[in-house]
C-alpha positions in Angstrom: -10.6 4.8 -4.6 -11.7 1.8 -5.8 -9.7 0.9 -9.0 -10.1 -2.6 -11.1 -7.9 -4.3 -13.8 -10.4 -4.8 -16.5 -10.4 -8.5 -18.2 -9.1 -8.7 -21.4 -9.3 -11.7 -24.1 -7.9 -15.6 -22.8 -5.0 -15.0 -25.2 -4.0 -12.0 -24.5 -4.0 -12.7 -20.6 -1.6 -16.1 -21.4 0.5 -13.9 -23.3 1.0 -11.6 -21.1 1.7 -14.4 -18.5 4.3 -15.9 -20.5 6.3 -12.6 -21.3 5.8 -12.1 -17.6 7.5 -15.5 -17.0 10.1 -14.8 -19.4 11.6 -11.4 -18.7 10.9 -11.9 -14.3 14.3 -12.9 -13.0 14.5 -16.3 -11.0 15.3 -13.0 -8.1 12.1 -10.9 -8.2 10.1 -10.1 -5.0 7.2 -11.6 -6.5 8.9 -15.0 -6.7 9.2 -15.4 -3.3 12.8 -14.9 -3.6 15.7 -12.2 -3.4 16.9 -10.2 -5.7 20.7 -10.4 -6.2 21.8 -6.6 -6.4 25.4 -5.7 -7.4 27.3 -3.0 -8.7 27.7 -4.5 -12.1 27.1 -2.6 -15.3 23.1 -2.2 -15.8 20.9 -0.9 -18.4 17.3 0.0 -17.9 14.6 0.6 -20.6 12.4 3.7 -20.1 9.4 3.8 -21.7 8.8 7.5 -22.6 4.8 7.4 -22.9 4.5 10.4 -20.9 6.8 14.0 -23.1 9.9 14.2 -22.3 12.4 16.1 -24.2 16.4 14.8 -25.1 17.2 17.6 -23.1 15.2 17.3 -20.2 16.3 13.5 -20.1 19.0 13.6 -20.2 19.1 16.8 -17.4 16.2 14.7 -15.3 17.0 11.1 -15.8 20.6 10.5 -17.0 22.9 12.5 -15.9 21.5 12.6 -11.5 21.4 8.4 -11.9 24.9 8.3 -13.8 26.3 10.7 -11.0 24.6 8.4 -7.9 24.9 5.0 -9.6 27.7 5.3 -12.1 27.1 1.6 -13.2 23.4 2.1 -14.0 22.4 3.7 -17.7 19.1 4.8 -19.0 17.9 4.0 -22.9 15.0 6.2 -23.6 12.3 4.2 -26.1 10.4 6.8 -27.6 6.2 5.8 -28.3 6.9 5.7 -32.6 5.8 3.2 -35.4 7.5 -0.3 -34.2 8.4 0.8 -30.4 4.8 1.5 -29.2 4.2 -0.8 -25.4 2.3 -3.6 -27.5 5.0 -3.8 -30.3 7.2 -4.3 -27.3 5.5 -6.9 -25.4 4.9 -8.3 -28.6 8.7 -8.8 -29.0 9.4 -9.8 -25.6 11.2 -6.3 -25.0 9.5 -5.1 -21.9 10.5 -1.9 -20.8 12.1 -1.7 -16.5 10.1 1.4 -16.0 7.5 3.7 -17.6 7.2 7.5 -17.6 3.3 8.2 -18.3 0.8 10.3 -17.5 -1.1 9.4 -13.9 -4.5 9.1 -15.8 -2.3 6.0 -18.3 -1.3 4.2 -15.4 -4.4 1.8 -14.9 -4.7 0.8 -18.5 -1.1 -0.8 -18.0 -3.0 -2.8 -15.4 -4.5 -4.9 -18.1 -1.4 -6.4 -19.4 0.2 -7.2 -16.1 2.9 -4.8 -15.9 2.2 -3.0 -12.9 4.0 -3.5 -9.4 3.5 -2.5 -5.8 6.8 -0.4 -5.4 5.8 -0.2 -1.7 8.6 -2.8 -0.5 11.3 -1.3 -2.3 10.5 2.2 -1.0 10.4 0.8 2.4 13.5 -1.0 1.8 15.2 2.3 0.4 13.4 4.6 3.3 11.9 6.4 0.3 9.8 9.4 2.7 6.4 9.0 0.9 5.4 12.4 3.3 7.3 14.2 1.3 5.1 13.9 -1.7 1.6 16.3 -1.5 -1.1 13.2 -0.9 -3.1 13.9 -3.5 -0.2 13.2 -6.0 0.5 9.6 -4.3 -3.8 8.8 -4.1 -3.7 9.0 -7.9 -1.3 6.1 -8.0 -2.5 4.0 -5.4 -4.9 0.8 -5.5 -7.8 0.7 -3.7 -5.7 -2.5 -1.6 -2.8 0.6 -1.0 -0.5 -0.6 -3.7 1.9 2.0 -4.8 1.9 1.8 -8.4 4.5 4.3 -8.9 5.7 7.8 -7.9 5.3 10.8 -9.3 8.4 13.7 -10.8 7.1 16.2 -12.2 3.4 18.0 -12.3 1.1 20.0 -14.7 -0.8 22.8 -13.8 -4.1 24.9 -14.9 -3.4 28.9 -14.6 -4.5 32.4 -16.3 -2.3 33.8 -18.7 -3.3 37.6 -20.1 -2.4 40.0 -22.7 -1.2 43.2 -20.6 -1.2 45.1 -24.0 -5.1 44.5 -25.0 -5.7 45.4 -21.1 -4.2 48.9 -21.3 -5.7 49.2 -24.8 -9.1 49.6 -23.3 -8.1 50.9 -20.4 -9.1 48.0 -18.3 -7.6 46.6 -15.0 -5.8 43.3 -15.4 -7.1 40.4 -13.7 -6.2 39.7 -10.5 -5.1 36.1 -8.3 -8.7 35.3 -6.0 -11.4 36.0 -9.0 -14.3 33.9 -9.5 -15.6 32.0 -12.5 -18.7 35.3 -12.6 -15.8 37.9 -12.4 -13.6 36.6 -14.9 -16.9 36.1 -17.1 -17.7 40.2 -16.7 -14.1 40.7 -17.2 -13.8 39.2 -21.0 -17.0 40.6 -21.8 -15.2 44.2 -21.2 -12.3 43.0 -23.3 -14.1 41.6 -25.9 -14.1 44.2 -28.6 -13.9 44.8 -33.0 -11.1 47.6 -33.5 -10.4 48.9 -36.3 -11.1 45.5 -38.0 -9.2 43.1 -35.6 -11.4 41.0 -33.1 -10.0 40.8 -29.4 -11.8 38.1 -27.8 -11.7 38.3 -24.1 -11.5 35.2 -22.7 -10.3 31.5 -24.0 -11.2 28.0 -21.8 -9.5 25.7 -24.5 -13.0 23.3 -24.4 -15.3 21.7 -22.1 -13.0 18.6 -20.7 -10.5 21.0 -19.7 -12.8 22.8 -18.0 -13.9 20.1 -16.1 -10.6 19.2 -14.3 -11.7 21.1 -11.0 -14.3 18.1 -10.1 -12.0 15.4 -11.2 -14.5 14.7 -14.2 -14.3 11.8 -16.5 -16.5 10.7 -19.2 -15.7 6.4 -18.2 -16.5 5.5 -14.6 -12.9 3.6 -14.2 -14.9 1.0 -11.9 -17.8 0.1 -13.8 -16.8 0.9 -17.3 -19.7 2.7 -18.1 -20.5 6.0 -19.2 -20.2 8.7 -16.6 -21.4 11.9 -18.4 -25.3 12.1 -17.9 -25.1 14.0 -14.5 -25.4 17.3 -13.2 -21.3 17.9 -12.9 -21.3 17.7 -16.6 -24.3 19.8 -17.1 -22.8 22.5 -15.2 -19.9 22.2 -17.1 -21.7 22.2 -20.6 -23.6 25.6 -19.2 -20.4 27.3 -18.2 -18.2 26.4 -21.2 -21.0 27.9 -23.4 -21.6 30.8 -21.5 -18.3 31.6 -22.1 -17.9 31.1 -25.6 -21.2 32.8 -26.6 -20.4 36.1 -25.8 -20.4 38.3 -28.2 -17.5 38.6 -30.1 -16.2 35.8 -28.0 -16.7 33.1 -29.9 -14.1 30.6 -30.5 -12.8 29.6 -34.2 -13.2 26.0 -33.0 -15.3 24.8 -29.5 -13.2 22.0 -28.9 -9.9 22.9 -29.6 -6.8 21.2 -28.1 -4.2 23.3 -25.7 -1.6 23.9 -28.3 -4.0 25.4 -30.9 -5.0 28.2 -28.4 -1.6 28.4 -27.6 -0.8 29.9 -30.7 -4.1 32.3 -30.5 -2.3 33.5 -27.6 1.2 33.6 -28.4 1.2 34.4 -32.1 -2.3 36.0 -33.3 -1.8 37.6 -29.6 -5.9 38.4 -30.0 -7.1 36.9 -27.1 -6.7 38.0 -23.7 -7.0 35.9 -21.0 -6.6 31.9 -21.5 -7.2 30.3 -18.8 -5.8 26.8 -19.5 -3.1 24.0 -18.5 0.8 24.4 -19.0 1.3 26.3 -22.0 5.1 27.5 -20.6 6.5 25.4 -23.2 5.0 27.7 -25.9 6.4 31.0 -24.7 9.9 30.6 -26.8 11.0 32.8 -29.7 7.5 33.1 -30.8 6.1 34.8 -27.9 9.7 37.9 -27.9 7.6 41.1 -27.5 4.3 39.9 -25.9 3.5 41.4 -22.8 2.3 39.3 -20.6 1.4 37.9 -17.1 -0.2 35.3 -14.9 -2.9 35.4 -12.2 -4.6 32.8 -10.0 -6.7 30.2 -11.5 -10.5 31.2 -11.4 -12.5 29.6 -8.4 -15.6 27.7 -8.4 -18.1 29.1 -5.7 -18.9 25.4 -4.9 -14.6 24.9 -5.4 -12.6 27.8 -3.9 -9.3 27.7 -4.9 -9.6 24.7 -6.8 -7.6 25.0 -10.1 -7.9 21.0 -11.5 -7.0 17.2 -10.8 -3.6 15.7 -10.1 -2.6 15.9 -13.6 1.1 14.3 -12.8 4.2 12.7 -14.8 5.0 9.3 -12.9 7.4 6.6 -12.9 6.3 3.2 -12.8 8.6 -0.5 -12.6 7.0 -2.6 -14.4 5.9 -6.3 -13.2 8.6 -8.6 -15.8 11.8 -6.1 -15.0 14.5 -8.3 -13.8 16.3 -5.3 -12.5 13.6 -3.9 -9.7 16.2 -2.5 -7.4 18.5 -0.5 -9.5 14.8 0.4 -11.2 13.6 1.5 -7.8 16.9 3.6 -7.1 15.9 5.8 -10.4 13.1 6.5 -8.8 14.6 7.4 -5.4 17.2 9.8 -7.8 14.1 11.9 -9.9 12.1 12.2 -6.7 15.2 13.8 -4.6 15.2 17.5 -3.7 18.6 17.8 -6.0 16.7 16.4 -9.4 13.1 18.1 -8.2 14.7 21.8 -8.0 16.2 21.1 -11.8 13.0 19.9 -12.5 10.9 23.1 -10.9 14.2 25.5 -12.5 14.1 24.4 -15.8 11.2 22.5 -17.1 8.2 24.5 -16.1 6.6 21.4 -14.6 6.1 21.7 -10.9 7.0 19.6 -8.5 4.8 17.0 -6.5 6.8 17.5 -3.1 5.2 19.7 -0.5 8.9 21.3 0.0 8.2 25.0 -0.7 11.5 26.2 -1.1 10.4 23.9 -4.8 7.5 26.6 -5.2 9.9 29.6 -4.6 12.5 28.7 -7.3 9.8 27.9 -9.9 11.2 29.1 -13.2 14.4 30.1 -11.5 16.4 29.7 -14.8 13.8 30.2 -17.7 14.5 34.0 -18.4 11.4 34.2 -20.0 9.5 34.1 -16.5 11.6 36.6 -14.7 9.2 38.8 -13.3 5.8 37.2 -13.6 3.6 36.2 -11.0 4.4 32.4 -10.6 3.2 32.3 -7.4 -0.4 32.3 -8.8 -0.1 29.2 -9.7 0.5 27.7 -6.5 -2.6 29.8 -4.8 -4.5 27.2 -5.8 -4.4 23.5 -4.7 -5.3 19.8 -6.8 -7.5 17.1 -6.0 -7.2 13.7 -6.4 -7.8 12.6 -9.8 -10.9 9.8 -10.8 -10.3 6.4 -11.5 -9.5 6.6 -15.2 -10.8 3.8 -17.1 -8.9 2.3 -20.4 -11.3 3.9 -22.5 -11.5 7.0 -21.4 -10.5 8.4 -25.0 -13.3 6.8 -26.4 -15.6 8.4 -24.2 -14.1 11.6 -24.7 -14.3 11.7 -28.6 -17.6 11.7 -27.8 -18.3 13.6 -24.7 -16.9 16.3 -26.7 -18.5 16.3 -29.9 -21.8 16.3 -27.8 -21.0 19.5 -26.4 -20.2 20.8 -29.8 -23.8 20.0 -30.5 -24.8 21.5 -27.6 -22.9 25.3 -28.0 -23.8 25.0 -31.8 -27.2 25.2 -30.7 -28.2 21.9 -32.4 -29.3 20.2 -29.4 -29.7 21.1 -25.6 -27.6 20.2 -22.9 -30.0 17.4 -21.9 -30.2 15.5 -25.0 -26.4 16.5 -25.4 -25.6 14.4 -21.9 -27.7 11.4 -22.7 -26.6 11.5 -26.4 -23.4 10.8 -25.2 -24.3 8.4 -22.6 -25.9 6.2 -24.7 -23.3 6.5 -27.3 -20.5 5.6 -24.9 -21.8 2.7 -23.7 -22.4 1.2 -26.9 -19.3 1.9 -27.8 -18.1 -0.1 -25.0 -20.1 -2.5 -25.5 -17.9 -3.6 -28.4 -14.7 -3.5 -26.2 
């Protein structure tokens, strides 16, 4: 996969090379020289751009490395008002590693700061087969550098009301249906009782839904837009389909995950969601609800597809003076010990093919005792696409555009190249 740093302004590229100078020890691979490693007191920075809870830090990151390498200690910088990456580079204060989302990675390209981890894994005899490919692809250069590995995965499932099922005496939906099944399923479900509206089916909105062919709205390569095609179209038509049944239609088209969430969990008026991680939700709020999961639905074209490598990696930056003890974090949240407290406790999956890390999913989240977990892992990933720095830009839009579209204020054609030209004016000014 061809992936390419884009160029930013001359002096922003000299200051990035002169923090670089300053913070990369007279040590570092990249200086042609070696690292002096000792067991002396360390402390990393780690960038938290990617959510991570105090608790699951600290049960993740901390307390495995403390155990392994007593002298190394983690400080967490939370993303906040004064500690966001450019206020850091600004002051000089460049973090030794950053947990982000996969799709975040290549924008850290632009300010030098990533690294090719691939000698320090070799040096470590870090098992990269261990790892599902597809998770490892989305980190990788199109030149094979490793620009980090990935701990913990997201996933896209179906969630449903069992009560609204048995309501109106209608089977619940079951792991292997298609996109047309599901489809006839909600329209069964989707009834006015007694004053209360049960919709029968929720996709969240359009780029969600999208996720099975690796979408994006940026082509990471070119920079330009990358919605006018017939992917996108498709995706448009089905997303609309859905949300125009009667009865079905959504309070908002575009709505984020944690919105529906609460359709779900607290109106409890909706009865299937099909949608990414919302395990995070089911706390207090969701005592009573009566609930399950089944497999993801398939695409005729994409059996058994459920989305893109939607991962939580770990990155060493470029200036770190401290690469080695940096790299041994890594080798720590990627071990089977730290993956099976990730896979027990977080609700994130694991990227390691291991499937002993399947079979304890949720292992000691009471709240999942009983369901059918294993649905989530019918279906498999692909690799992600090459995400571009603006990708949010083109998103904003992408999406209002197919609020345009469902409204009925414009078709899906003028929607797609609407956006297109949009976008690319947009980047224009970038």
């Amino acid at each position: 996969m061809k992936r390419k740093p884009l160029m930013l302004g001359f002096a922003l590229l000299i200051a990035m090379m002169n923090v670089g100078c300053s913070k990369d020890s007279a040590g570092s691979k990249d200086s042609g020289k070696t690292e002096i490693v000792s067991n002396d007191p360390v402390t990393l920075l780690v960038y938290l751009q990617a959510a991570v809870s105090e608790e699951d830090f600290k049960l993740l990151f901390t307390d495995p490395v403390k155990k392994k390498y007593p002298n190394i200690t983690l400080e967490a910088i939370r993303p906040k008002t004064g500690t966001k990456l450019a206020d850091l580079i600004t002051a000089g204060t460049i973090p030794d590693l950053i947990a982000a989302p996969n799709a975040d990675i290549w924008a850290f390209n632009t300010l030098d700061l990533l690294y090719d981890i691939t000698p320090l894994a070799q040096a470590r005899k870090v098992d990269l087969n261990r790892f599902e490919p597809a998770t490892l692809e989305a980190v990788k250069s199109d030149k094979g550098e490793l620009w980090a590995l990935p701990y913990a995965m997201e996933f896209n499932t179906m969630y449903y009301n069992k009560d609204i099922f048995d309501k109106f005496g209608i089977a619940y939906p079951k792991d292997g249906m298609t996109w047309d099944e599901t489809i006839e399923l909600a329209k069964k479900v989707t009834r006015d009782v007694d004053g209360v509206l049960y919709r029968g089916l929720d996709v969240v909105n359009s780029n969600i839904m999208g996720f099975p062919f690796a979408l994006s709205y940026v082509n990471g390569v070119t920079n330009k837009a990358n919605i006018n095609n017939d992917q996108w179209r498709k995706i448009f038509d089905l997303t609309k389909q859905i949300q125009t049944i009667p009865g079905n239609e959504p309070p908002s088209p575009e709505p984020s995950t944690s919105v529906v969430a609460n359709y779900f969990v607290k109106d409890r008026n909706v009865a299937m969601v099909v949608s990414p991680n919302l395990m995070k939700y089911f706390g207090e709020s969701a005592t009573g609800l009566n609930w399950d999961i089944a497999q993801y639905p398939s695409h005729k074209d994409k059996p058994n597809v459920s989305g893109k490598v939607d991962a939580h990696v770990l990155t060493i930056t470029k200036p770190s003076k401290h690469k080695e003890d940096a790299m041994k974090v890594l080798e720590v949240l990627t071990s089977d010990e730290v993956q099976l407290l990730n896979v027990k406790n977080t609700s994130r999956i694991s990227p390691l093919k291991n499937p002993e890390m399947q079979k304890q999913y949720g292992a000691d989240m009471p709240f999942l005792k009983g369901k059918n977990t294993q649905a989530i892992f019918k279906s498999k990933v692909v690799a992600p696409p090459v995400y571009s720095p603006y990708e949010s830009d083109g998103s904003k839009i992408g999406k209002q555009k197919y609020k345009d579209y469902m409204t009925g204020l414009i078709d899906a054609n003028t929607a797609l190249r609407q956006a297109e030209d949009e976008i690319n004016k947009v980047l224009a000014t970038k």
